[in-house]
MIDOMI-218307 format. One line per field, with one value per residue: x, y, z of N, C-alpha, C, O in turn; chain. Coordinates in steps of 0.001 Angstrom, whole numbers, plus 500000, padded with zeros to 6 digits. Example, Ala and Ser with C-alpha at 12.3 -4.5 7.8 and 13.67 -1.06 7.14 Angstrom:
% residues 2
n_east <- 513190_512850 .
n_north <- 494310_497750 .
n_up <- 507800_507080 .
ca_east <- 512300_513670 .
ca_north <- 495500_498940 .
ca_up <- 507800_507140 .
c_east <- 513200_512900 .
c_north <- 496700_500030 .
c_up <- 507800_507870 .
o_east <- 514236_513409 .
o_north <- 496681_501138 .
o_up <- 508465_508039 .
mol <- A_A .
***
This chain:
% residues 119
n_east <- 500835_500356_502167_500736_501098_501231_501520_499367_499774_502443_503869_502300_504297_506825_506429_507666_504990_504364_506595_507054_504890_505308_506838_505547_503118_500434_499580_500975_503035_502944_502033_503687_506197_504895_504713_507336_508160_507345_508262_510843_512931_512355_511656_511240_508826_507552_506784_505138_503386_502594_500931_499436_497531_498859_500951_503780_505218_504739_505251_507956_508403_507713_509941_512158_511779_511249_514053_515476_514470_515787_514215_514262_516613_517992_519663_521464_522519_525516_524739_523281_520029_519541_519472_517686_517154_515002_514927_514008_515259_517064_515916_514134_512593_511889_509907_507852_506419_504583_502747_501687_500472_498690_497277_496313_494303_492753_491299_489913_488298_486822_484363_482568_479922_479090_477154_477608_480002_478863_477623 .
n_north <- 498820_502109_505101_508456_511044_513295_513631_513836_516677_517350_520141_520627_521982_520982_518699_516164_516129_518719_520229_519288_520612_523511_523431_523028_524357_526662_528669_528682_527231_524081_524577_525320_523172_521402_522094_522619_519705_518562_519946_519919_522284_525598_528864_532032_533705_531878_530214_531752_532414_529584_529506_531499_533245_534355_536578_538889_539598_538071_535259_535575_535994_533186_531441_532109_531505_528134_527599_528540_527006_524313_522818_523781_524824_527303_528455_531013_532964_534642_536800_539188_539897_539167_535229_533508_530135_527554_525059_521397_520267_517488_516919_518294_516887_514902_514966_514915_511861_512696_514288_513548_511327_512955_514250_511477_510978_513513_512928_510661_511142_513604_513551_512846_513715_515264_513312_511417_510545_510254_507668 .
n_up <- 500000_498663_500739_502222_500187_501203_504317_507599_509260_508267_506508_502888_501391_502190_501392_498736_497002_496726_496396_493583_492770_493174_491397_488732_489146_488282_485858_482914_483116_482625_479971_478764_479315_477763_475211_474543_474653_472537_470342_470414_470616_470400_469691_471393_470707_468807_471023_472032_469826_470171_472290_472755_474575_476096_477802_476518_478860_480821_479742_479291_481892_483051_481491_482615_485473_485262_483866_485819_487843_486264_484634_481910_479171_477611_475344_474242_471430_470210_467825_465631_464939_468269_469098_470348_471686_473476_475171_476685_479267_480739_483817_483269_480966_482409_483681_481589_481193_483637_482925_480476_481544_483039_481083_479747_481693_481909_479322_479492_481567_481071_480271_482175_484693_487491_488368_487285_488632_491088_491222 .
ca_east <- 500000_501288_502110_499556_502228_500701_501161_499013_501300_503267_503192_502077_505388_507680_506616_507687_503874_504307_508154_506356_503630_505927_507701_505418_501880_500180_498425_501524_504573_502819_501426_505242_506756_504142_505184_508929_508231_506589_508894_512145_513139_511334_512168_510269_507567_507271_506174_504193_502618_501745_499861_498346_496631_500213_501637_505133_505878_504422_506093_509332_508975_507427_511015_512943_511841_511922_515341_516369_514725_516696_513357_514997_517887_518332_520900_521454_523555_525698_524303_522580_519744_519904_518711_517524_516196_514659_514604_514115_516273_517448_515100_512573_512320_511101_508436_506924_505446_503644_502138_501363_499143_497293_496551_494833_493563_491760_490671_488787_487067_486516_482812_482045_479178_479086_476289_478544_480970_478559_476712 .
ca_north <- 500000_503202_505933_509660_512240_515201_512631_514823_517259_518008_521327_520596_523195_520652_517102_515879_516999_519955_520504_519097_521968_524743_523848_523361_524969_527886_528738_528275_526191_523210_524365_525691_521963_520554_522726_522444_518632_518382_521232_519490_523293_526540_530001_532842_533997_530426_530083_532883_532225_528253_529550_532325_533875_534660_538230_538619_539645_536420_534179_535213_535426_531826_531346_532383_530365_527261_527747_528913_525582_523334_522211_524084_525549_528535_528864_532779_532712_535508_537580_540314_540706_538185_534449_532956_528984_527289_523206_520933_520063_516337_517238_518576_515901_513722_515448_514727_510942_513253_515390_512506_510935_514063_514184_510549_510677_514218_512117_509943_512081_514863_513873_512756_514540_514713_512342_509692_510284_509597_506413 .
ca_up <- 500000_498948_501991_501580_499540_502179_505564_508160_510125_507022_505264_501458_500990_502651_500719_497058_495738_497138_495538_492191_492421_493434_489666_487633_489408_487317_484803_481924_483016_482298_478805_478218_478836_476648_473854_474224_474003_471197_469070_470685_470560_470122_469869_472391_469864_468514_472124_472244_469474_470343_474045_472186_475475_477287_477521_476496_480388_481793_478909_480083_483940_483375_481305_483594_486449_484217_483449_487375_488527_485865_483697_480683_478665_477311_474489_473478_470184_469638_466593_465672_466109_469387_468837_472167_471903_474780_475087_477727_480394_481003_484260_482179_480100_483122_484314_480624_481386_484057_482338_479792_482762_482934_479756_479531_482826_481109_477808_479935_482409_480729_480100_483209_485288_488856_488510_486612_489191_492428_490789 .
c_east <- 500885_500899_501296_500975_502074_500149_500719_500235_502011_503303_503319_504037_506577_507693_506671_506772_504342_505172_507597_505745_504228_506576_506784_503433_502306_499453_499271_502284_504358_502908_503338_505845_506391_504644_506631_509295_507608_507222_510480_512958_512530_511874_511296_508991_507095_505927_504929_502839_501585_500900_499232_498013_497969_500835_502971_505650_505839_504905_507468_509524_508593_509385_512042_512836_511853_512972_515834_516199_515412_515330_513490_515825_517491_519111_520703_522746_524488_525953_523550_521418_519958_518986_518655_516789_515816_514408_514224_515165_516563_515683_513823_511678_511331_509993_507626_505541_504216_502527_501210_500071_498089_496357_495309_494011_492332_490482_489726_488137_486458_484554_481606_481276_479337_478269_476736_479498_480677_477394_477311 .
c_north <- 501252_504393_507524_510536_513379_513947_513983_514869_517643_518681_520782_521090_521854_518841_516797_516257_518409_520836_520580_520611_523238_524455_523910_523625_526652_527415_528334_527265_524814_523060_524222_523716_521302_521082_522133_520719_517796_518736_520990_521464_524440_528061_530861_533274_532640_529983_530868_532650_530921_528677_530028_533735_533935_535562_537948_538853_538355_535528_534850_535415_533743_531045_530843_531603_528891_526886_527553_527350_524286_522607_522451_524830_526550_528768_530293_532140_533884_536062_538327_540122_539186_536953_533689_531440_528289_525598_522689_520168_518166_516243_517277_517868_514840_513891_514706_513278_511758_513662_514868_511507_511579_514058_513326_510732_512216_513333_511532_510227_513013_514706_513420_513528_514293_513930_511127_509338_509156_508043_505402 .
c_up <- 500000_500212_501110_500894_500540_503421_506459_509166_509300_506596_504215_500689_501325_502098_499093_496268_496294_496149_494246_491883_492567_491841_488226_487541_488556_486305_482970_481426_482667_480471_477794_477694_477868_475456_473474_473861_472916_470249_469265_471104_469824_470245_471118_471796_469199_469687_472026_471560_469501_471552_473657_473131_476551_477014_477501_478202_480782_480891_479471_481233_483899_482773_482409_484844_486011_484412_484907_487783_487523_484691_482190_480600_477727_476715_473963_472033_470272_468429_466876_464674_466921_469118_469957_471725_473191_473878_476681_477904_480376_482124_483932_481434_480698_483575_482899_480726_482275_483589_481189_480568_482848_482165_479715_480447_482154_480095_478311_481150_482022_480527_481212_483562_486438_489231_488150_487862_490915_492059_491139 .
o_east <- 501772_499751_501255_501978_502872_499021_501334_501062_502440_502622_504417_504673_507377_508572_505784_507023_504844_504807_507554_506061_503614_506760_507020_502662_503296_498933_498616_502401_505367_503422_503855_505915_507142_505035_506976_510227_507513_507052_511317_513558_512195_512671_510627_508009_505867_504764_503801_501713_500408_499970_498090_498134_497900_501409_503468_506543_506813_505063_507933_510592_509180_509985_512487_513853_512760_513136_516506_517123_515546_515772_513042_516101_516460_519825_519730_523490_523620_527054_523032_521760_520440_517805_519682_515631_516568_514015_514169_515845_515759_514630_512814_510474_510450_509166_506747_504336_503053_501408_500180_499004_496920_495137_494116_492825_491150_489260_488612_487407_485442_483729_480380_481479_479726_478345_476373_479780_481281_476512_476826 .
o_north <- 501539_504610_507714_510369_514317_513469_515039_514090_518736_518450_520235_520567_521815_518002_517180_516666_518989_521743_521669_521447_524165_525458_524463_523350_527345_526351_527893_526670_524168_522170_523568_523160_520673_520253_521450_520347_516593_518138_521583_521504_524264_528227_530111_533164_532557_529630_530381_532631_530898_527889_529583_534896_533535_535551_537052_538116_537648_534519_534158_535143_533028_530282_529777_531042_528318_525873_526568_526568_523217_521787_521686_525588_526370_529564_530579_531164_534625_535972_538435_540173_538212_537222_533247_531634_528607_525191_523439_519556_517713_515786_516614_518041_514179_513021_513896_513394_511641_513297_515468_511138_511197_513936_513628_510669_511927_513220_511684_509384_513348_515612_513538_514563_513161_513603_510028_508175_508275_507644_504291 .
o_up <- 500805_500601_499894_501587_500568_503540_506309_509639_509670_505597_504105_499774_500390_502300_498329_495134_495332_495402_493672_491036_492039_491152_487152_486622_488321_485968_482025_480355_482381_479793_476888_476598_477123_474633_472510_473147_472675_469186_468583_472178_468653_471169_471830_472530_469191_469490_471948_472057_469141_471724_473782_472741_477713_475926_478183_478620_481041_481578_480377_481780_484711_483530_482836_485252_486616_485091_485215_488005_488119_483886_481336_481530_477080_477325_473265_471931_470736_467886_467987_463492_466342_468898_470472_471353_474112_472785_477656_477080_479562_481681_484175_481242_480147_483847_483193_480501_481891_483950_480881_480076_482793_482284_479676_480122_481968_480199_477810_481671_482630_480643_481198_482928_486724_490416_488570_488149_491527_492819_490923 .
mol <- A_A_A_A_A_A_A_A_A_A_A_A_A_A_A_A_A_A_A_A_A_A_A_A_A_A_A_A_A_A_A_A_A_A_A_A_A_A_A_A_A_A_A_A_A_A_A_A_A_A_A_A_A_A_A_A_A_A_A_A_A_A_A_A_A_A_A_A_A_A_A_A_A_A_A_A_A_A_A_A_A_A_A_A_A_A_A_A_A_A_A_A_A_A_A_A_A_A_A_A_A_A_A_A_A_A_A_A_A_A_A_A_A_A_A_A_A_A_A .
***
């Protein structure tokens, strides 16, 4: 039997889901990984343009933390004008089965009702 991930007494902040959700909770960082593994590599407007509904500010503070926690790379080139690509991380890479779970586990709830659910 597996042990609870959030054993009571624990802060959320201080157990492996918790760690998980501090990297890749929000409203983008998920959509981000999904992209970057799909496009193997992507430029910043590439990006921009696959979310659609993400302001250039919040596409690169989501970046940027990304990057800080190790989920992706960041190659700058030097040229003019500046060519910045973003990939995923070794790290990064692993989260993906995750995120892959989500997904189906979506596919096949998604039409559920709360009446399907309590039957």
């Amino acid at each position: 039997m597996r042990e609870t991930c959030v054993p009571t007494g624990i802060e959320l902040k201080n157990t492996g889901f918790g760690y998980t959700l501090s990297l890749i909770g929000g409203k983008y960082k998920m959509i981000i990984l999904y992209w970057l593994s799909e496009n193997k590599v992507m430029r910043f407007n590439e990006l921009n343009r696959c979310i659609g509904t993400i302001s250039f500010k919040t596409l690169s503070v989501m970046l940027k933390e990304l990057e800080k926690d190790g989920l992706i790379i960041r190659k700058e080139f030097p040229q003019i004008p500046p060519k910045v690509e973003y990939s995923l991380s070794e790290r990064g890479s692993s989260l993906i089965p995750l995120l892959d779970m989500m997904c189906d586990w979506g596919e096949k709830n998604k039409f559920q009702t709360l009446e399907d659910v309590t039957q």
